[in-house]
C-alpha positions in Angstrom: 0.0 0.0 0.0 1.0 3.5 -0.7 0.5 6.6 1.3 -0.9 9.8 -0.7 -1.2 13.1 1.3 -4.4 14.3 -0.3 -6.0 18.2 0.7 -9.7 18.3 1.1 -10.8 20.3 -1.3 -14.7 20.5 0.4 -13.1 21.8 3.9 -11.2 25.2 3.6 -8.1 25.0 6.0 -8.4 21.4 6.9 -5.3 19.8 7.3 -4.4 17.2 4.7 -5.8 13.5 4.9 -3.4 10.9 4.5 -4.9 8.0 2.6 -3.8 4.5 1.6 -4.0 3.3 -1.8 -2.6 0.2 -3.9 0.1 0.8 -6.5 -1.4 0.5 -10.2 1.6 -0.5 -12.2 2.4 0.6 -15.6 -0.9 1.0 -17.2 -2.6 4.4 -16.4 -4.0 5.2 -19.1 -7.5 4.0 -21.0 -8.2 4.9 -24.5 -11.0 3.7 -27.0 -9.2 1.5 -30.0 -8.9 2.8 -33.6 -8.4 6.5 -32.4 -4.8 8.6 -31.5 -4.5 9.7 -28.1 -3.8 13.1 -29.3 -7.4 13.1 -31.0 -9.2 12.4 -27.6 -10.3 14.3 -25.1 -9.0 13.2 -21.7 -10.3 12.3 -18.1 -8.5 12.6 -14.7 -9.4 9.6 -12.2 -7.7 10.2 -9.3 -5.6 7.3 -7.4 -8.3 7.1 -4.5 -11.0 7.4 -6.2 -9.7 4.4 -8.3 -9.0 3.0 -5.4 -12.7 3.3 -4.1 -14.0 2.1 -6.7 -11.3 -1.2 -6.7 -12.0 -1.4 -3.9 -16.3 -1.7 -3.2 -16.9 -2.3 -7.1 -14.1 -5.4 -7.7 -13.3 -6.6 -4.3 -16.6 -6.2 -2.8 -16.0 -4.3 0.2 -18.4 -2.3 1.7 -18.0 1.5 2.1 -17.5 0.9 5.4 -15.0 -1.8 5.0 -13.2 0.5 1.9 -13.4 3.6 4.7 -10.9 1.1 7.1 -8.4 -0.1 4.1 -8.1 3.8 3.2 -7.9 5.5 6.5 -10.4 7.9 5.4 -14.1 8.3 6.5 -17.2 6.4 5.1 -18.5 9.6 3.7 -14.8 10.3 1.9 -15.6 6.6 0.9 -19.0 7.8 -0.9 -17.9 10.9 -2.3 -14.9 9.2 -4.2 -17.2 6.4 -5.6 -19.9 9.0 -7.3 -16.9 11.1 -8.3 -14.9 8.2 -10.1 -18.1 6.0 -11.1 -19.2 9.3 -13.3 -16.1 9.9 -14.4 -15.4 6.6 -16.2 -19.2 6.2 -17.4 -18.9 9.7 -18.8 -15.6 9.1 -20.5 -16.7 5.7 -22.1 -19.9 7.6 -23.4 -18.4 10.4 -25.1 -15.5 8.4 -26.2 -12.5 9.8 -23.8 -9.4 8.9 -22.9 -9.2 7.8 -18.8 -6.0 8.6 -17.1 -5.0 7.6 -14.0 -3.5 10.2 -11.8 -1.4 9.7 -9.1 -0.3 12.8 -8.3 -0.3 14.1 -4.1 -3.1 16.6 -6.0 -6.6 16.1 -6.1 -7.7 18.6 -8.4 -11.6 18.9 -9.1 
């Protein structure tokens, strides 16, 4: 597991949330076949809420459960899943390219 110091971007001057995350490996990026990368508009998922969603979507955890393995709230938990979930639906609808960030910045 890997440590990213992430700022809460919903809480002005709230100290930042350390939160625990799997490494990816080498593929971080998600494109439709046929079309150049540099044709496609692109999609930010952020390493935690990837890891949300790895987390409740493919290992089954509960929130709850997810909340525990990340060190963050269940609420945190929620918001990352409805962030990332609409990201990825989004991009495969309108044909983007995903890109995994794992950057210490969680930019909205």
């Amino acid at each position: 597991m890997h440590n990213s110091e992430i700022p809460e971007t919903r809480r002005p001057g709230a100290p930042k949330k350390t939160r625990r995350y799997r490494p990816v490996g080498e593929l971080r990026r998600f494109k439709p076949a046929g079309i150049p990368g540099s044709e496609l508009k692109r999609q930010i998922l952020h390493i935690d809420e990837f890891e949300a969603m790895r987390l409740c979507d493919l290992e089954n955890l509960s929130q709850i459960e997810a909340a525990d393995t990340m060190e963050v709230s269940r609420g945190t938990v929620q918001r990352l899943l409805q962030s990332g979930r609409g990201k990825v639906a989004g991009a495969i609808l309108r044909g983007e390219m995903i890109i995994l960030d794992e950057g210490e910045e969680n930019e909205e």
